[in-house]
C-alpha positions in Angstrom: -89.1 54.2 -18.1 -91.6 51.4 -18.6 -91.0 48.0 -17.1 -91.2 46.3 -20.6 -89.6 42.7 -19.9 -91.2 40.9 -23.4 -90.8 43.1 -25.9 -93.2 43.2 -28.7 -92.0 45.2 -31.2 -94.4 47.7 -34.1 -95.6 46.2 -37.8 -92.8 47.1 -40.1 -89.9 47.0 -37.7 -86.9 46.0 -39.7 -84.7 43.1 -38.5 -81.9 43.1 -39.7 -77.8 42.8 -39.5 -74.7 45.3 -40.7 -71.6 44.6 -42.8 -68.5 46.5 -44.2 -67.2 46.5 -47.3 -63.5 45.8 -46.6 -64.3 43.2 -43.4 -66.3 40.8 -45.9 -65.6 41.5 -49.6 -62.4 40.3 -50.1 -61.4 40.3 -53.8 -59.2 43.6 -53.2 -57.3 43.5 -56.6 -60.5 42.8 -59.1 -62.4 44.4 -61.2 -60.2 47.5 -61.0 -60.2 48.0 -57.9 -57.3 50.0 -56.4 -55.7 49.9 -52.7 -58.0 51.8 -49.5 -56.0 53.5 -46.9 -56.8 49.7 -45.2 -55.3 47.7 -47.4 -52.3 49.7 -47.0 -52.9 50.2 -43.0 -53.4 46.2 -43.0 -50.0 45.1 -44.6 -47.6 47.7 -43.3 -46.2 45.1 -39.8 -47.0 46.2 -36.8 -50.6 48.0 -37.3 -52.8 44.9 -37.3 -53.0 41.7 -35.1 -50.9 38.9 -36.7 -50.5 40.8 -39.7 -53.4 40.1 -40.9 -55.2 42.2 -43.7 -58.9 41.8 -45.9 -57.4 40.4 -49.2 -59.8 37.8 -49.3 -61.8 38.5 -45.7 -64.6 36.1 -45.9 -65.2 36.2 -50.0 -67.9 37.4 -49.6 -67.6 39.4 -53.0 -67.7 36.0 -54.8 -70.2 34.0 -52.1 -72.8 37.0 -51.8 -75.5 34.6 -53.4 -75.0 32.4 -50.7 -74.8 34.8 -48.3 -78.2 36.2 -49.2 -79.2 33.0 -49.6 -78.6 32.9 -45.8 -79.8 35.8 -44.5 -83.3 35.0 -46.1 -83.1 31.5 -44.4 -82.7 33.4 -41.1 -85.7 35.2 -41.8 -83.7 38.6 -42.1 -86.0 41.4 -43.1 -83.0 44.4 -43.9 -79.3 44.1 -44.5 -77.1 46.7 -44.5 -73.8 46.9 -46.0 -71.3 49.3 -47.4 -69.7 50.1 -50.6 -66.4 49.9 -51.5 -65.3 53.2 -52.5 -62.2 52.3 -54.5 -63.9 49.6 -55.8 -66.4 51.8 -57.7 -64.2 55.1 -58.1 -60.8 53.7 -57.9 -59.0 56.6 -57.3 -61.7 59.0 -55.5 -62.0 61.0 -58.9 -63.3 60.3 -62.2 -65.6 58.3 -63.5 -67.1 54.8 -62.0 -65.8 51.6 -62.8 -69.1 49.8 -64.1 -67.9 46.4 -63.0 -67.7 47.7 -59.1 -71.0 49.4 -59.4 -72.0 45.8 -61.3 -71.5 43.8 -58.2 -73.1 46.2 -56.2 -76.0 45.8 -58.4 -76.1 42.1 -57.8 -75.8 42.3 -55.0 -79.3 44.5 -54.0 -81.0 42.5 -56.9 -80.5 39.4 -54.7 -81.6 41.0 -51.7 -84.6 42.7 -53.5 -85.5 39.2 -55.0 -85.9 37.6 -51.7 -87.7 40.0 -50.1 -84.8 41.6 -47.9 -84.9 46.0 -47.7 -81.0 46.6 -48.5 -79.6 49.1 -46.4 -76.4 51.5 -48.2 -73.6 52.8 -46.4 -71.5 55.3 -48.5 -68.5 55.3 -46.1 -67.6 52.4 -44.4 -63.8 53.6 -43.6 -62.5 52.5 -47.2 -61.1 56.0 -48.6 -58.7 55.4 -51.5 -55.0 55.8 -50.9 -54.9 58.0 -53.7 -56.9 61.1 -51.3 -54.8 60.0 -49.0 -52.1 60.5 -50.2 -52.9 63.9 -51.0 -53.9 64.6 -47.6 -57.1 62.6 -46.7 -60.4 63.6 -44.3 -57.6 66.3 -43.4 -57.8 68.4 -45.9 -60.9 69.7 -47.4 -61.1 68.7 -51.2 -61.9 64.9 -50.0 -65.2 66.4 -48.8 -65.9 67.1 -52.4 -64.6 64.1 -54.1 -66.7 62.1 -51.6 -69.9 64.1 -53.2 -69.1 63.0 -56.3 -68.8 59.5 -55.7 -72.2 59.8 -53.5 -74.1 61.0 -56.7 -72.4 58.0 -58.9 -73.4 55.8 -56.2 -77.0 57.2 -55.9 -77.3 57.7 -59.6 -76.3 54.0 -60.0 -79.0 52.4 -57.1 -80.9 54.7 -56.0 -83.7 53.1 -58.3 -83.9 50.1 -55.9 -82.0 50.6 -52.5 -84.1 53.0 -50.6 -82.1 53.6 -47.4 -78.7 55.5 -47.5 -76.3 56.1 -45.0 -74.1 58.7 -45.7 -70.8 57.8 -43.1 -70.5 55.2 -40.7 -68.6 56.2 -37.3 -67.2 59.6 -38.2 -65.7 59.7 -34.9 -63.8 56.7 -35.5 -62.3 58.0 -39.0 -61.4 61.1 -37.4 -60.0 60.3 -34.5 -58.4 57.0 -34.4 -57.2 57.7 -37.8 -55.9 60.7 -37.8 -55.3 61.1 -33.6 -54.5 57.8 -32.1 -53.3 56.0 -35.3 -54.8 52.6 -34.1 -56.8 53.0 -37.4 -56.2 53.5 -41.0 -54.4 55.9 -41.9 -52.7 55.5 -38.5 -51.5 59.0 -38.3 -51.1 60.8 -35.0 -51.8 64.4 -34.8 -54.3 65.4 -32.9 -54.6 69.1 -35.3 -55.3 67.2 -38.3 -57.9 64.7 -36.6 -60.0 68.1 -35.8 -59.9 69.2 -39.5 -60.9 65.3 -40.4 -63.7 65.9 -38.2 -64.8 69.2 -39.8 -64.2 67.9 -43.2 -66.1 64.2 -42.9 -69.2 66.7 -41.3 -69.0 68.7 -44.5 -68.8 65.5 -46.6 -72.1 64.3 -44.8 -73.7 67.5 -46.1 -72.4 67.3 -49.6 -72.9 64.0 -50.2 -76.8 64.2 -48.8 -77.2 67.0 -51.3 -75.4 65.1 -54.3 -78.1 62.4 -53.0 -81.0 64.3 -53.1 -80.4 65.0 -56.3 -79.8 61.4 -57.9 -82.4 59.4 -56.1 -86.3 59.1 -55.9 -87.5 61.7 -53.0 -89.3 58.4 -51.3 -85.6 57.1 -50.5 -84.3 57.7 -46.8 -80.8 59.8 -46.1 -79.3 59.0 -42.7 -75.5 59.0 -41.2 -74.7 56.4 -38.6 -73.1 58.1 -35.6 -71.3 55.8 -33.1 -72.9 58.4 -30.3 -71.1 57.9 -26.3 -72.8 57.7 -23.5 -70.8 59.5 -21.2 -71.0 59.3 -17.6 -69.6 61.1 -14.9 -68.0 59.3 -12.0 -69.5 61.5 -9.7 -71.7 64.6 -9.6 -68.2 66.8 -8.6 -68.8 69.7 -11.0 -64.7 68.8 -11.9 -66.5 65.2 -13.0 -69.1 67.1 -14.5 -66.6 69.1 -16.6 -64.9 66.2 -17.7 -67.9 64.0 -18.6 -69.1 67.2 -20.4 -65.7 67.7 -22.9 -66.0 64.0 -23.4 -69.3 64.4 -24.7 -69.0 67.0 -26.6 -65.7 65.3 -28.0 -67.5 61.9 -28.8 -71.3 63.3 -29.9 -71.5 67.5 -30.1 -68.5 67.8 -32.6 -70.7 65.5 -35.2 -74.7 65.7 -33.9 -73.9 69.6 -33.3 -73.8 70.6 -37.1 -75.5 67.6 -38.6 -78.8 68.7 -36.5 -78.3 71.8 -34.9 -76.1 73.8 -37.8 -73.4 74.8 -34.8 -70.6 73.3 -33.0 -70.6 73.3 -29.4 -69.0 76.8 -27.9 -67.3 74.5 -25.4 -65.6 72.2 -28.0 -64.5 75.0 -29.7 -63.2 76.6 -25.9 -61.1 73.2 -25.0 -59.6 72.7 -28.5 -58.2 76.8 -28.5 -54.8 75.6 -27.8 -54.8 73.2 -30.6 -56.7 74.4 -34.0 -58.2 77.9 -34.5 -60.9 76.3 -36.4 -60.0 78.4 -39.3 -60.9 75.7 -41.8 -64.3 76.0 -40.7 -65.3 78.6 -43.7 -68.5 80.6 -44.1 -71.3 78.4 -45.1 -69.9 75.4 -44.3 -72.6 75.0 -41.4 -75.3 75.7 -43.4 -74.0 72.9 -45.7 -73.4 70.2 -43.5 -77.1 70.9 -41.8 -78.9 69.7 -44.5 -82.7 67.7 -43.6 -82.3 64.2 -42.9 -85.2 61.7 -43.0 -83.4 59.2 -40.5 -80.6 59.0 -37.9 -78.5 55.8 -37.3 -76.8 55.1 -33.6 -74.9 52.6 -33.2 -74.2 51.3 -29.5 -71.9 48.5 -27.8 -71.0 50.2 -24.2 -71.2 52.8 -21.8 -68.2 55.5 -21.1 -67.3 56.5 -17.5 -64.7 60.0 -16.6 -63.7 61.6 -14.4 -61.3 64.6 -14.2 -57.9 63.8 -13.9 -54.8 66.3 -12.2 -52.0 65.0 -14.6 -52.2 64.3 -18.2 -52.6 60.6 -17.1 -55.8 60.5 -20.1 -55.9 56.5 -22.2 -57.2 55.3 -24.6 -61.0 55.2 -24.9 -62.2 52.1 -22.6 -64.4 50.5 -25.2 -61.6 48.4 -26.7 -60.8 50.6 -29.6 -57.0 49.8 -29.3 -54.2 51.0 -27.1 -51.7 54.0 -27.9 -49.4 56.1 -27.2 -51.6 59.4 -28.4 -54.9 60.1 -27.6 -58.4 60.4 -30.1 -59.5 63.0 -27.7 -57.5 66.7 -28.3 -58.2 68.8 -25.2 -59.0 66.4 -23.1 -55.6 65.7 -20.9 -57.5 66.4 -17.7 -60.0 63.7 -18.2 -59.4 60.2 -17.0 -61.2 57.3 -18.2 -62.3 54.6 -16.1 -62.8 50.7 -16.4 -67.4 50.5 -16.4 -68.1 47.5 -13.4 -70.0 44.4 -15.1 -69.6 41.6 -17.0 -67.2 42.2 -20.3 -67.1 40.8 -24.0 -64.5 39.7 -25.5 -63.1 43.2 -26.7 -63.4 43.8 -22.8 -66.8 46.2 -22.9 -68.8 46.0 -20.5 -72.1 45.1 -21.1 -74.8 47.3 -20.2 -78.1 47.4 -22.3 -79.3 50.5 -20.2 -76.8 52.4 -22.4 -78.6 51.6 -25.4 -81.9 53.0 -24.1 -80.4 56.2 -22.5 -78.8 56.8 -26.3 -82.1 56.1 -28.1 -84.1 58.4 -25.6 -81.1 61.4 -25.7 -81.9 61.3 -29.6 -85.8 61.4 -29.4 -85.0 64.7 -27.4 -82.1 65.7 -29.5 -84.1 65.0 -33.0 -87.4 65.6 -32.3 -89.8 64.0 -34.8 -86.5 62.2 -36.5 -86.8 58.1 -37.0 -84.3 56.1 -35.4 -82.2 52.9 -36.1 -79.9 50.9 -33.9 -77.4 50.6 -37.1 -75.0 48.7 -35.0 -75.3 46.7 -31.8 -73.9 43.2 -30.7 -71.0 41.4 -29.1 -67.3 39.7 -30.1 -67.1 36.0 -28.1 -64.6 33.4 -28.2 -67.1 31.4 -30.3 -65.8 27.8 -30.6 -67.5 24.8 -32.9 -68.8 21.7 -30.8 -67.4 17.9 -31.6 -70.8 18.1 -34.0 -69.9 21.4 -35.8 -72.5 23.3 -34.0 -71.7 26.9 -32.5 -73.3 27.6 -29.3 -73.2 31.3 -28.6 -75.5 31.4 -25.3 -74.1 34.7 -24.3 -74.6 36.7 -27.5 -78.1 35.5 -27.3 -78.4 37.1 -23.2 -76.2 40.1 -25.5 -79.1 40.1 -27.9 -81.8 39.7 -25.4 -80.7 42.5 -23.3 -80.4 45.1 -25.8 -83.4 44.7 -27.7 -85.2 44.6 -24.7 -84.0 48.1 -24.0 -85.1 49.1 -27.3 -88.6 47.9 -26.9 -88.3 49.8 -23.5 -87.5 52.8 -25.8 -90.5 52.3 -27.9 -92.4 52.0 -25.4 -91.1 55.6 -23.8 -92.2 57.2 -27.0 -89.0 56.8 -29.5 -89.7 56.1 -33.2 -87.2 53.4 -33.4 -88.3 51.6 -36.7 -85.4 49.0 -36.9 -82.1 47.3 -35.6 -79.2 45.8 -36.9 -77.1 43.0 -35.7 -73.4 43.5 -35.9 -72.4 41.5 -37.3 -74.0 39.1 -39.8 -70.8 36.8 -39.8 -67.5 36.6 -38.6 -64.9 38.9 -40.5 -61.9 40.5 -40.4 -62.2 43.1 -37.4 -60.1 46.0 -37.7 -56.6 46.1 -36.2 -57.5 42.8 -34.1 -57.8 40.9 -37.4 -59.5 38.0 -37.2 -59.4 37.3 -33.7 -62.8 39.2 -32.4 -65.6 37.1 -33.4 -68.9 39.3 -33.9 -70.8 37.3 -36.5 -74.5 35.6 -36.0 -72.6 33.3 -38.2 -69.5 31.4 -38.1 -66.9 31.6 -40.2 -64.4 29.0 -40.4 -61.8 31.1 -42.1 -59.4 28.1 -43.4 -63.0 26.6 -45.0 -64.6 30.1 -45.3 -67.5 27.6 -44.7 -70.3 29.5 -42.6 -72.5 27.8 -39.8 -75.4 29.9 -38.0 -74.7 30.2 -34.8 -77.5 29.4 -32.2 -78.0 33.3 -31.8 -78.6 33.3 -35.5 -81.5 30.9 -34.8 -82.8 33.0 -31.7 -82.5 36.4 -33.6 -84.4 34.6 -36.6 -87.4 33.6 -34.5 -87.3 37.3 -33.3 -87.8 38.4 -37.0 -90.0 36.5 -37.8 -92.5 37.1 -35.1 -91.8 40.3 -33.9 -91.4 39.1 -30.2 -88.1 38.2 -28.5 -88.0 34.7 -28.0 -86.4 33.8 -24.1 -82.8 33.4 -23.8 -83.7 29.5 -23.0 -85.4 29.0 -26.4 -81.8 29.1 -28.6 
């Protein structure tokens, strides 16, 4: 590894930060717009903190000029976001809803009009309650509904927004929908979070074929995978074992057929006892292994196992949320232990070296494949001072730490052309609702009233020269 401790960073390399639809948008009951399986998940009591749901998030759907407006300010060269599903297809079938695909057209006109590269993520976690409620990821037909709505969606933009990303965090829909429940839908079978797997793969492969039909060949297909790095607690070959059905529980079940056209034989060994795989029809491989022109990894902290002797297996220790049932079928005998180091908010540890092992596993898993960090950054208790300004000197060490690593990877040989901060502003974070601040910007969420935080500033002179600045200059 080179000793890289200033990175300078290639001609072209996007800066940039990530949003989701539902976190930001707000406005959940316009334009004819119909409920996601998270505006249901989000006002049934109990599933999020406080009750708290996205109805109005941080407006963003009404304050996007503004927002833009902001980002340029920062000197942001990319942006990604995600589309609302239900919000352009309101019940996963049929035709679009020309005022959903209206604001989305807006909103990349704004972007393109100020020189920002807008970055399009089909699936942000937003499917509408209508396939849900005839079986969701579960069940195989929501693969081909999500096709369809990739081609409206491509059909619609594809003239001006010339990165896609097909699905963000598979893993995440799968299993803490469908296994752990601490995510929308919150259902807890660990069966049906298998076949959500298969069936979000095989969406990914439909939907980049739908794409390839509906947009210019220059335009770039990726998925974001949230990718683990898994480490044993020992070199036992019991840790080994267990660090190895992790993996292939976290990475193989989604990088296996999306690049290789195979799932692991080991995945498919451990899981025996739970699914037969049957769903998993002839062809489906081939269809889900389609040519992509990008991967996206998205990165916040390091996973450490080792093999347990009782069925003693948590939740996974990166602050996903606590439950009952586990997001990891076949994996009883694995235990999962608390990474040393200092911690974020959401209690991850903070380890940039994660980042560049990731980035260097794909250059050797994708050969010849570009790279983006799609997501990377940190939740603090991020506070206003007596003057109004927010000092976030620890997102900026965050921030300082892991792009370092990724110049590190650069200069080990990976084609990492770009990174995205999560998140541009504060937002409405999942089950924790509004309690995990993750922005660049603050949100005063009784205002809605955003301030840059000083890391906003630091990541801005980063942009804008292509060198990170030192964590003292914030």
């Amino acid at each position: 590894m080179s000793d890289l401790t200033t990175a300078a960073f290639p001609p072209g390399f996007l800066w940039g930060a990530a949003t989701s639809a539902y976190q930001i948008e707000g406005a959940v009951r316009e334009g004819g717009r119909t409920p996601s399986i998270w505006d249901t998940f989000s006002h049934t009591p109990g599933r999020t903190a406080g009750g708290e749901h996205g109805d109005i998030a941080v407006d963003h759907y009404h304050r996007y000029r503004d927002d833009v407006a902001l980002m340029a300010d920062l000197g942001l060269t990319a942006y990604r976001f995600s589309v609302s599903w239900p919000r352009v297809q309101p019940t996963g079938r049929g035709p679009a809803v020309q005022v959903g695909l209206d604001f989305y057209r807006r909103l990349v006109d704004e972007l393109l009009a100020v020189g920002i590269k807008p970055a399009l993520t089909l699936y942000h976690w937003d499917l509408p309650q209508e396939l849900e409620d005839a079986g969701g990821w579960p069940e195989r037909d929501t693969a081909y509904r999500f096709a369809e709505y990739a081609q409206i969606v491509g059909e619609a933009l594809g003239d001006r927004v010339e990165q896609w990303i097909t699905l963000n965090e598979p893993w995440c829909s799968a299993f803490l929908g469908y296994g752990s429940g601490v995510h929308a839908p919150g259902r807890t079978d660990t069966a049906a979070s298998l076949r959500a797997a298969h069936h979000l793969n095989l969406a990914h492969g439909l939907a980049t074929s739908a794409l390839r039909s509906a947009i210019p060949a220059r335009d770039s297909i990726a998925v974001s995978l949230n990718s683990a790095v898994v480490r044993p607690a020992s070199l036992s070959p019991e840790d080994m074992a267990a660090a190895r059905k992790i993996d292939d529980l976290a990475n193989g079940v989604f990088h296996g057929p999306m690049l290789h056209g195979s799932y692991p034989q080991s995945l498919l060994d451990a899981t025996r006892s739970i699914t037969d795989w049957s769903y998993v029809r002839g062809g489906d491989l081939t269809l889900i292994h389609q040519p992509l022109d990008a991967l996206g990894l998205n990165y916040y902290t390091p996973t450490s196992v080792e093999a347990a002797a009782s069925t003693s297996v948590g939740p996974r220790a990166d602050g996903h949320g606590l439950s009952a049932f586990t997001p990891w079928p076949g994996a009883d005998d694995v235990a999962f232990l608390q990474t040393p180091g200092e911690r974020t908010e959401m209690g991850w540890t903070i380890d940039p070296t994660g980042l560049h092992e990731l980035i260097m596993r794909y250059t050797r898993e994708a050969p010849g494949l570009p790279l983006y960090v799609t997501e990377n950054g940190a939740a603090y208790d991020d506070k206003p001072d007596p003057e109004g300004k927010v000092h976030d000197p620890e997102r900026i060490a965050y921030l300082h730490g892991h792009l370092s690593a990724v110049g590190r990877a650069i200069a080990d040989g990976a084609d990492v052309r770009g990174y995205y901060l999560w998140s541009l502003m504060d937002n409405f974070e999942w089950a924790y609702g509004y309690q995990k601040r993750f922005g660049a910007v603050y949100v005063d969420y009784a205002t809605l009233e955003r301030t840059p935080k000083s890391s906003a500033r630091w990541y801005g002179e980063a942009a804008r020269t292509g060198v990170l600045p030192t964590v003292s200059e914030a």
